[in-house]
TORZA-217595 format. One line per 5 residues: their letters; for each residue x negated, y negated, z of N, C-alpha, C. Coordinates in steps of 0.05 Angstrom, whole numbers, plus 5000, padded with zeros to 4 digits. Each point is the difference from the previous one (the first is absolute). Example, Ala and Ser with C-alpha at 12.3 -4.5 7.8 and 13.67 -1.06 7.14 Angstrom:
2
as = 4736:5114:5156:5018:4976:5000:4982:4976:5000; 5007:4979:4986:4984:4976:5001:5015:4978:5014
This chain:
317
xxxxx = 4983:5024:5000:5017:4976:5000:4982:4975:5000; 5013:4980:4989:4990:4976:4985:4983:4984:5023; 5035:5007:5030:5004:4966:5009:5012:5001:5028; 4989:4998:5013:5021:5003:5028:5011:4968:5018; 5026:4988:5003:5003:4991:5006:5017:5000:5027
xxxxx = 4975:4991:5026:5014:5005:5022:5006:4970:5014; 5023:5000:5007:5016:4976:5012:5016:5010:5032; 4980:4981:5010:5016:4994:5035:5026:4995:5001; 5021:5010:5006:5026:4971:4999:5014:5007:5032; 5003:4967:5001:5016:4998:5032:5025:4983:5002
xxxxx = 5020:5012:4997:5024:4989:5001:5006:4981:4975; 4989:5009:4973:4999:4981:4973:5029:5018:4989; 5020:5009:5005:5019:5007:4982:5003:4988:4976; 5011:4971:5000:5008:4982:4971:4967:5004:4981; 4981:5010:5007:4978:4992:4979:4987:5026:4986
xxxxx = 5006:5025:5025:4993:5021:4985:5000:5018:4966; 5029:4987:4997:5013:5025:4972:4988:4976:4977; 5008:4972:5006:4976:4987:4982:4976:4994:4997; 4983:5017:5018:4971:4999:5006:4992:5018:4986; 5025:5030:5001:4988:5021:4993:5007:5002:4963
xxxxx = 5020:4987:4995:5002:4997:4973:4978:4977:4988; 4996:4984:5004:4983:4981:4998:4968:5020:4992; 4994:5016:5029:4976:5020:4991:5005:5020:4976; 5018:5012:5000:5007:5015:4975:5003:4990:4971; 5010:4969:4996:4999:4989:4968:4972:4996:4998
xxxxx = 4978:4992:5018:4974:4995:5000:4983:5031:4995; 5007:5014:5011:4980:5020:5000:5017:5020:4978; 5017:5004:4983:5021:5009:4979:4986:4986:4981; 4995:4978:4999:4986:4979:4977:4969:4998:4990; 4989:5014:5028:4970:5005:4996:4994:5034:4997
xxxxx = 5027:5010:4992:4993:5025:5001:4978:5016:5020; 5012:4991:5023:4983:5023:5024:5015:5016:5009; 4997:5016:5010:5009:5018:5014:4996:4995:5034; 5019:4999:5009:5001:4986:5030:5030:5010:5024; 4986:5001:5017:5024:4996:5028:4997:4985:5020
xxxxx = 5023:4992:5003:5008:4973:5025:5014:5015:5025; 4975:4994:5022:4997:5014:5020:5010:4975:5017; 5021:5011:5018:5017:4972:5020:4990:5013:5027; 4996:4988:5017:4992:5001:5025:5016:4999:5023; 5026:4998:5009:5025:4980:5018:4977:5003:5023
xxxxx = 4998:4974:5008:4996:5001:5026:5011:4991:5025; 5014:5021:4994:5025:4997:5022:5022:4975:5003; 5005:5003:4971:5025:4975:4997:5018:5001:5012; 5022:4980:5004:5031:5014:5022:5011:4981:4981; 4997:4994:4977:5022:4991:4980:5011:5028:4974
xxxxx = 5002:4992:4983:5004:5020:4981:4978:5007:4973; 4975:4998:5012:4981:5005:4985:4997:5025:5002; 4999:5017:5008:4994:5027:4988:5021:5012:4992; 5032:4998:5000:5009:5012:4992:4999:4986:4965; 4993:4985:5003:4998:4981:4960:4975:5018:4997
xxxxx = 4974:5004:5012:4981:5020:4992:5008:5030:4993; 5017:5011:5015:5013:5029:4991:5014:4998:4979; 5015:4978:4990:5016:4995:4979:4985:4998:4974; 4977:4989:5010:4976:4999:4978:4997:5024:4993; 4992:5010:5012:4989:5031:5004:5006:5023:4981
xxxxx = 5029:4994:5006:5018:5018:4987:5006:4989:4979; 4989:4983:4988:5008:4985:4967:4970:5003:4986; 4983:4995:5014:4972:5003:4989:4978:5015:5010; 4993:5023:4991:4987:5021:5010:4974:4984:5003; 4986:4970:4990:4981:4997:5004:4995:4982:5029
xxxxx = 5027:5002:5014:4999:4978:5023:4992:5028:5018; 4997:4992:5028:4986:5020:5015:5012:4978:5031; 5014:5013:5013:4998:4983:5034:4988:5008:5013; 4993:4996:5034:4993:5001:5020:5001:4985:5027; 5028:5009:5023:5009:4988:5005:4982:5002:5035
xxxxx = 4992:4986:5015:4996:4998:5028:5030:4996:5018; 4993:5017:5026:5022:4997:5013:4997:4976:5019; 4981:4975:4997:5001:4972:5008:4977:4990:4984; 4993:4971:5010:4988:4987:4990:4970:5002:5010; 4982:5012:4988:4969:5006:5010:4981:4968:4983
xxxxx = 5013:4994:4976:4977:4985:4995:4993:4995:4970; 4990:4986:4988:4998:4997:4974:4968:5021:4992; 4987:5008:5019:4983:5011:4999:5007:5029:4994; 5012:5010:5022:5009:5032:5003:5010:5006:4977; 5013:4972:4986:5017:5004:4969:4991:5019:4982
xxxxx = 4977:4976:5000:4965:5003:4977:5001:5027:4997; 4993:5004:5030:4977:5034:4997:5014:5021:5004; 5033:4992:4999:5012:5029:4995:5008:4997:4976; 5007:4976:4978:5004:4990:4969:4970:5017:4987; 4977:4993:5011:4973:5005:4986:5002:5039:4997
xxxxx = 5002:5017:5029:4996:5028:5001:5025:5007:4981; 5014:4986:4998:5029:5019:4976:4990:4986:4972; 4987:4980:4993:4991:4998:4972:4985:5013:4989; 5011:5004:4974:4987:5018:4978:4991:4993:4983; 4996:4974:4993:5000:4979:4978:4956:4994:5000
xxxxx = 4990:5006:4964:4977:4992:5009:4993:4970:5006; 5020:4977:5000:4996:4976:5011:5023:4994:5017; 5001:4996:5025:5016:4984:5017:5004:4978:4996; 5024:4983:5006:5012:4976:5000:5006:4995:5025; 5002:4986:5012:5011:4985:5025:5019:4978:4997
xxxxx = 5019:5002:5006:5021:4968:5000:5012:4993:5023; 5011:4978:5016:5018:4996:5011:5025:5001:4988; 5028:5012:5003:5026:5001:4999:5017:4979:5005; 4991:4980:5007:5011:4971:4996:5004:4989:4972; 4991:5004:4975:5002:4992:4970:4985:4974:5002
xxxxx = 4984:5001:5020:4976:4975:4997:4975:5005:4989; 4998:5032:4998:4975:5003:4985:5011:5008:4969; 4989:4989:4983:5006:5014:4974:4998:5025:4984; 5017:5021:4991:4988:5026:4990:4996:4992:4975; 4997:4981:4987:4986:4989:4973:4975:5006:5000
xxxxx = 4982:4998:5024:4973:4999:5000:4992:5025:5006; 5006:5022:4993:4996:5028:5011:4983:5006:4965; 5011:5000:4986:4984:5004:4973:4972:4994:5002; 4997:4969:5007:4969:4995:5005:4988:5009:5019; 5017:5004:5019:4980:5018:5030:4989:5017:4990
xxxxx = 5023:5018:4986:4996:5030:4997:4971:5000:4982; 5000:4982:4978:4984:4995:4987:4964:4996:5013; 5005:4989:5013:4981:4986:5013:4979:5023:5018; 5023:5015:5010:4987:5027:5019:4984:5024:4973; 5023:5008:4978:4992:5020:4983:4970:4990:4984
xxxxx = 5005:4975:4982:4980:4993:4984:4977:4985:5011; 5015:4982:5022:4962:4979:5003:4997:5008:5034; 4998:5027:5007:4998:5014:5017:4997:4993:5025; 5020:4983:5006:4999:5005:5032:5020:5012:5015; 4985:4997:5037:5009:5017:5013:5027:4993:5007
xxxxx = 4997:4969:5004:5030:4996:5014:4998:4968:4984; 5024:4995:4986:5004:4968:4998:5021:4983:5022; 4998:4975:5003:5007:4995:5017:5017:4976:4989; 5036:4994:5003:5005:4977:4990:4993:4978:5010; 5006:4980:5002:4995:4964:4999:5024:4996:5000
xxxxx = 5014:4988:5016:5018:4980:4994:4995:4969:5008; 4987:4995:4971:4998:4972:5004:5012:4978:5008; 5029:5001:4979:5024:4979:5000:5011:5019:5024; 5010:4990:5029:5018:5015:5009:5022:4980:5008; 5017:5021:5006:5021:4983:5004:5012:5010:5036
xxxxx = 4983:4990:5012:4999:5006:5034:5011:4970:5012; 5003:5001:5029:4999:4976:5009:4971:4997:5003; 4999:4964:5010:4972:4993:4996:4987:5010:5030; 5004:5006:5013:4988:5006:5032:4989:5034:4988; 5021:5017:4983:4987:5024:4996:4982:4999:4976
xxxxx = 5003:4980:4985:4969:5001:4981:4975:4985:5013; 5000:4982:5021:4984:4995:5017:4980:5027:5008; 5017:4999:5022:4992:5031:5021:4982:5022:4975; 5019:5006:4988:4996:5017:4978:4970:4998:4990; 4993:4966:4985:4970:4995:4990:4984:5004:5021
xxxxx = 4999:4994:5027:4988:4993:5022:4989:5040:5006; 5029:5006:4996:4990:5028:5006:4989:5021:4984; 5001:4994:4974:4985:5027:4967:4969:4968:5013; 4994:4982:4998:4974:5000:5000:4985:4997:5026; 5007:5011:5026:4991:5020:5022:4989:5027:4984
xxxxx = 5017:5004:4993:5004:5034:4995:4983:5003:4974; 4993:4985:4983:4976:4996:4982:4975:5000:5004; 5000:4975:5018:4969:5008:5021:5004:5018:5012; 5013:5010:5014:4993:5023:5025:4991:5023:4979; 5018:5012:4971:4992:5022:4985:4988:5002:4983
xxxxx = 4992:4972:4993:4981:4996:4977:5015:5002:4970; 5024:5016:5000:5018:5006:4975:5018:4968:4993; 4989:4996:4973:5013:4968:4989:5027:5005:4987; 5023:5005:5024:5025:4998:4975:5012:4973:5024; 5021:4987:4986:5013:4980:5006:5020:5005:5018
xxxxx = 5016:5026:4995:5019:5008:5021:5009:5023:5001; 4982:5010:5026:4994:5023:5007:5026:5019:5006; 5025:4984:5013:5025:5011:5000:5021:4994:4979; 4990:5001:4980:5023:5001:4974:5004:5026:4998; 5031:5007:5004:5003:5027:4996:5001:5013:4972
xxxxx = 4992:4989:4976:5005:5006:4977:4969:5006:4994; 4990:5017:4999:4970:5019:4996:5003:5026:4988; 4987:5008:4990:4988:5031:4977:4973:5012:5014; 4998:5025:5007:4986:5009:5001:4994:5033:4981; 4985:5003:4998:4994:5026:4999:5007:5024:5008
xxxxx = 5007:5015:4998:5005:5017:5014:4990:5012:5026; 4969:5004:5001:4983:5013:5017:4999:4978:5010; 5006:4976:5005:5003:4983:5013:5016:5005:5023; 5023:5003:4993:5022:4998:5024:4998:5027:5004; 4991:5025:4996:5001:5018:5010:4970:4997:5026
xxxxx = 4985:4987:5001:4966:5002:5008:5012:4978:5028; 5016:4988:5003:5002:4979:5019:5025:5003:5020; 4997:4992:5025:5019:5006:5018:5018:4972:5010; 5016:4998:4999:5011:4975:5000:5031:4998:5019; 4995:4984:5020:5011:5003:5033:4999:4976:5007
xxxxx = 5018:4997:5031:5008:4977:5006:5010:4976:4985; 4982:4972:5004:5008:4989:4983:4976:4999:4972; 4981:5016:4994:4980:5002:4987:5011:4992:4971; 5019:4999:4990:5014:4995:4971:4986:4977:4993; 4990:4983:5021:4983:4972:4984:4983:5011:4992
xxxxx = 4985:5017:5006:4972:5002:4994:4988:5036:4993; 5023:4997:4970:4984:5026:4988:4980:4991:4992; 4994:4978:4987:4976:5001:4979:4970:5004:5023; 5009:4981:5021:4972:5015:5023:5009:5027:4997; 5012:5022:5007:5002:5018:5007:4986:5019:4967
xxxxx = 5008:4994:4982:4998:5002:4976:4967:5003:5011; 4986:4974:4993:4974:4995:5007:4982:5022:5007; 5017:4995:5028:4980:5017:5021:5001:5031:4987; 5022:5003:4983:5001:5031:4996:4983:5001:4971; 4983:4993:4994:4994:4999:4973:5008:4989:4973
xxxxx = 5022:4988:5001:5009:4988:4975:4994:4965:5001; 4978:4995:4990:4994:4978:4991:5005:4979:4984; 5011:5015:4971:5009:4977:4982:5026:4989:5006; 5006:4981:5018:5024:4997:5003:5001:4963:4986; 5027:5005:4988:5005:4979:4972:5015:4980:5010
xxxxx = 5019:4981:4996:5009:4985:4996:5016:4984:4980; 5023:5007:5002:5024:4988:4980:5019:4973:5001; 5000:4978:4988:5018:4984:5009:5031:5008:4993; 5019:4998:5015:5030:5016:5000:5018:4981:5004; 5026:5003:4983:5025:4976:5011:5006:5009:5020
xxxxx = 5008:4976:5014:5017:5006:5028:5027:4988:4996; 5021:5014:5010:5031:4988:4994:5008:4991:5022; 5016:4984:5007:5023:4986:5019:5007:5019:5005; 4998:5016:5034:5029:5018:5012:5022:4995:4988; 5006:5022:4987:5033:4996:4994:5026:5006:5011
xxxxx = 4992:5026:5022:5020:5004:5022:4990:5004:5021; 5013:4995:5022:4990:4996:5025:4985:4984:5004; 4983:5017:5025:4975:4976:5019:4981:5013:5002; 4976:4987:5014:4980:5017:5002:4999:5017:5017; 4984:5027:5004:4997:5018:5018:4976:4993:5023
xxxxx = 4984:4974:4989:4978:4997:5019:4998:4975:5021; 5000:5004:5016:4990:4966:5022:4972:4998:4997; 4998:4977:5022:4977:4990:4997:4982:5020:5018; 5007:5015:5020:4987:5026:5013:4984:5019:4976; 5008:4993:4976:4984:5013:4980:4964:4987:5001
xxxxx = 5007:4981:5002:4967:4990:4997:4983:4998:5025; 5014:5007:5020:4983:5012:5021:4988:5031:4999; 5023:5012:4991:4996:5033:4999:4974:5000:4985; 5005:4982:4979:4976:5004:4969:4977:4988:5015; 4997:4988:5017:4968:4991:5006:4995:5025:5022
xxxxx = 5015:5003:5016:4990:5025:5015:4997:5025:4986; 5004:5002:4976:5003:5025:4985:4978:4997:4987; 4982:4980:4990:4975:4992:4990:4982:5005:5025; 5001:4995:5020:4982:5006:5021:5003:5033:5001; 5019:5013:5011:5005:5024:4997:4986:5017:4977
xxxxx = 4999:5000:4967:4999:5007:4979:4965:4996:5004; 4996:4979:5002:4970:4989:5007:4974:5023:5018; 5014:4998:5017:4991:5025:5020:5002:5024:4996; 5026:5017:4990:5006:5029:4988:4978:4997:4979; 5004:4984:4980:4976:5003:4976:4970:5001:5023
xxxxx = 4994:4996:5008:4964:4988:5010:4995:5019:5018; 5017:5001:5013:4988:5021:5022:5026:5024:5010; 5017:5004:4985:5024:5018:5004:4981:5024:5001; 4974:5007:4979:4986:5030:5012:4974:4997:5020; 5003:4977:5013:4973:4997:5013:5006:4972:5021
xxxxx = 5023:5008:5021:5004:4975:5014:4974:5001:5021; 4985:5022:5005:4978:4983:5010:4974:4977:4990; 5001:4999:4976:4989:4982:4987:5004:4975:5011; 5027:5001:5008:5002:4967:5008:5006:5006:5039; 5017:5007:5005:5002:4996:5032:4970:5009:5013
xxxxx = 4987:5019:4985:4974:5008:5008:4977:4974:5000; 5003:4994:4979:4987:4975:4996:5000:4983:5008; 5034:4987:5008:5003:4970:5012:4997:5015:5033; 5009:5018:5011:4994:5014:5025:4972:4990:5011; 4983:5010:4980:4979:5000:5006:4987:4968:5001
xxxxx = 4997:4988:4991:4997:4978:4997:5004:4985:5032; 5034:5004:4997:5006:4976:5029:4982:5017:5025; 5006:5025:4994:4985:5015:5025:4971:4991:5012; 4983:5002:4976:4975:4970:5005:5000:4981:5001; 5018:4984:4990:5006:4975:5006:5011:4995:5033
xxxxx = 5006:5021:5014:5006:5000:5029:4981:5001:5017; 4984:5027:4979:4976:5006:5018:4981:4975:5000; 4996:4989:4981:4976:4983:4997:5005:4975:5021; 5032:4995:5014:5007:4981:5016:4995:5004:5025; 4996:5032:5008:5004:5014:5018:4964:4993:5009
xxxxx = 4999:5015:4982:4965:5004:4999:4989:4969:5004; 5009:4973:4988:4985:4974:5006:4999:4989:5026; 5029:5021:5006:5003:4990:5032:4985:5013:5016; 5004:5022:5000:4972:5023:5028:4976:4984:4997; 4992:4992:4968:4965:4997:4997:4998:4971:5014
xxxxx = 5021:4979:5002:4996:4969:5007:5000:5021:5037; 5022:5016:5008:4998:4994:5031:4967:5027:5002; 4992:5009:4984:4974:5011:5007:4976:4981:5001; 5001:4976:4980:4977:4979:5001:5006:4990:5019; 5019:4991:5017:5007:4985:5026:4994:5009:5019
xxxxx = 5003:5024:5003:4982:5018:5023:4973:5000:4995; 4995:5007:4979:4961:5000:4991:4991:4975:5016; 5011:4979:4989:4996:4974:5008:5002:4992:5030; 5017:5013:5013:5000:4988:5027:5021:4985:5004; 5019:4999:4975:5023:4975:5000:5013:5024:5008
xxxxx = 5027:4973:5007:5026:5015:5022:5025:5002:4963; 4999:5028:4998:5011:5012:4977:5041:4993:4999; 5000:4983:4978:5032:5005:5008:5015:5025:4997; 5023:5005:5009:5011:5021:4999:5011:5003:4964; 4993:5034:4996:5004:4994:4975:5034:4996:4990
xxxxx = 5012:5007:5021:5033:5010:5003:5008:4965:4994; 4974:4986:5009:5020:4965:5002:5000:4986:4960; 4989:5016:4989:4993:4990:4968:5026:5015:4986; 5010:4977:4991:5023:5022:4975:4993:5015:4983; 4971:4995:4999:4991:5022:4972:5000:5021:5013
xxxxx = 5002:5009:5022:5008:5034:5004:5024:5002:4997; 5022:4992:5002:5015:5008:5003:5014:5002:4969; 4985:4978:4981:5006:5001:4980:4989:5021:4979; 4977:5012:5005:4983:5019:5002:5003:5021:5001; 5012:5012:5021:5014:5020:5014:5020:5008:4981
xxxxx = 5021:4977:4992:5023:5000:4990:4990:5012:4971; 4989:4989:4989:4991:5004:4969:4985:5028:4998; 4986:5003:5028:4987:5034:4996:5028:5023:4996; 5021:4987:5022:5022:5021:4996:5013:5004:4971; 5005:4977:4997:5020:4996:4974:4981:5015:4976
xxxxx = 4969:5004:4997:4986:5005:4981:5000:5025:5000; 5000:5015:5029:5007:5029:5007:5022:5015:4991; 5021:4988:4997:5030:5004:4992:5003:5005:4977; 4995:4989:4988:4982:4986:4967:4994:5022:4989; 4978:5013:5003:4979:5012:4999:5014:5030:5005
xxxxx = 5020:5014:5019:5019:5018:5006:5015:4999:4985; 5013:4974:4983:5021:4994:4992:4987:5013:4978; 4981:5002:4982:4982:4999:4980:5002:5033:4997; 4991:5012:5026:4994:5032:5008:5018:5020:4985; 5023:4990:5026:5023:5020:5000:5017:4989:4973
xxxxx = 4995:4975:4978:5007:5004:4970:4988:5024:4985; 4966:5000:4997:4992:5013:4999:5006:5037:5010; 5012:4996:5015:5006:5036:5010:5023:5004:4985; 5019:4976:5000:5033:5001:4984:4996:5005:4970; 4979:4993:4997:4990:5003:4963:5000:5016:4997
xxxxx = 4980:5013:5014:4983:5030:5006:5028:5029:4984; 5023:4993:5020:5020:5017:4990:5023:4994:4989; 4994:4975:4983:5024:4987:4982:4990:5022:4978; 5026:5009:4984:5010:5020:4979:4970:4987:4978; 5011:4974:4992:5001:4987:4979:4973:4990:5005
xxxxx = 4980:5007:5017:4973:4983:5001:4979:5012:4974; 5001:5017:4989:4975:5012:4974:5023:4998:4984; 5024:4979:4992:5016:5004:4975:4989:4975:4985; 4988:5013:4980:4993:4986:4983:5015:4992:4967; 4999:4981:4989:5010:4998:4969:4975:5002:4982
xxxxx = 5012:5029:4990:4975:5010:4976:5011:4994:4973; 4985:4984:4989:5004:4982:4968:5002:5028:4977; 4980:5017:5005:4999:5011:4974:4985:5030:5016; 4992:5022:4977:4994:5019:5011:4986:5016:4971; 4982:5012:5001:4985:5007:4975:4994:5030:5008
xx = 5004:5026:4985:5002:5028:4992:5004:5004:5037; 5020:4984:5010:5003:5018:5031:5032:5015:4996
């Protein structure tokens, strides 16, 4: 199969049956071969029963319904394990992303070979507080990953296949396949500019609690990538560190009340200087640190998934 198109939807009734016709004159026209994979995540309107209706009119629609609402994420990666398609599509089910532009995705992945393209929505049609937040937040997330696309959470992206099969995608991690992408080996990741449409029914599904989740999810993502197989690398490290940095406070203090005695001088008490206590404090916390670092290390030790590796290719094995 050509083409897999998997779509989140949350309580979009009025937009579905024209989303999904809309995908079918487009991909009927480019002669692919394709299925439109729906996701409910746990709507309590009448969206999945318009997806069964689908269903049963077009053998190429496909549902999958949750018994509540887990997430735009959980969507993804149960949409990704039921695709069969050698290029994935991603859309939001609002009719704000266009299935016009699926021809050139598709294109884009088969012929000028990359792993994952990523849309752009340049022109949007948001309020201005969420295209704010929005810029403020894809160029954080640029520096932090080094990957140059403009907007990292446009749900309208193509990947590869071995793409979305190679990557695990949870919580709110849906911002940030292309890190995940990354870290898993797929490098060429592209960049498309895409129309964006005016909501045409309803409202949005997101608050502004979205752009908190997304910066903590960059810290989070940050860390799993760097040291998710080797957290002593860092608590071992910064452990260690403050732990001399205590000692060395500890230590300036005994050696000043040892010269005071040598000397004949009347030695202050070392208990009266805050640097012990501050000292003291930083030896503990570096100790903790440093355990904290350990017993990751032992948790690795018998994680399933610690020697799973992604093997590219394989020659007379």
């Amino acid at each position: 199969m050509d083409l897999s198109v998997v779509i989140p939807v949350y309580n979009e009734e009025e937009s579905v049956r024209e989303l999904s016709e809309w995908i079918e004159k487009v991909c009927v026209a480019s002669k692919s071969s394709f299925e439109i994979i729906f996701i409910d995540d746990g709507s309590t309107d009448s969206s999945w029963n318009i997806i069964e209706e689908l269903a049963g009119q077009m053998k190429f629609v496909k549902g999958i319904r949750f018994r509540r609402n887990y997430g735009k994420a959980a969507a993804l990666h149960t949409g990704f394990a039921e695709s069969s398609g050698d290029v994935v599509i991603t859309m939001d089910s609002d009719l704000q992303d266009s299935p016009d532009e699926i021809p050139e995705l598709y294109r884009m992945i088969r012929e000028d070979g990359y792993h994952l393209v990523s849309g752009w929505k340049k022109k949007r049609y948001d309020p201005l507080i969420k295209r704010s937040t929005s810029k403020l937040y894809n160029l954080t997330a640029r520096i932090a990953s080094g990957i140059k696309l403009h907007d990292f959470n446009c749900g309208l992206k193509a990947y590869r296949s071995d793409v979305v099969k190679s990557i695990e995608v949870f919580g709110e991690m849906h911002r940030y396949i292309p890190i995940l992408a990354k870290e898993a080996g797929f490098r060429k990741i592209g960049e498309k500019i895409v129309e964006h449409h005016p909501r045409k029914y309803g409202v949005t599904k997101y608050g502004l609690d979205r752009f908190v989740k997304g910066y903590l999810d960059l810290l989070t993502i940050g860390f799993i990538t760097r040291f998710g197989k080797s957290p002593m690398h860092l608590f071992g490290l910064l452990g260690t560190l403050m732990f001399l940095a205590g000692f060395a406070m500890a230590a300036y203090l005994g050696i000043r009340k040892l010269v005071f005695v040598h000397e004949g001088l009347r030695a202050p008490l070392v208990t009266d200087s805050p640097y012990f206590y501050i000292g003291l404090t930083v030896m503990v916390i570096g100790s903790f640190m440093f355990l904290t670092g350990f017993l990751g290390e032992l948790i690795n030790r018998t994680a399933t998934e610690r020697n799973t590796y992604l093997i590219k290719d394989k020659v007379n094995i």
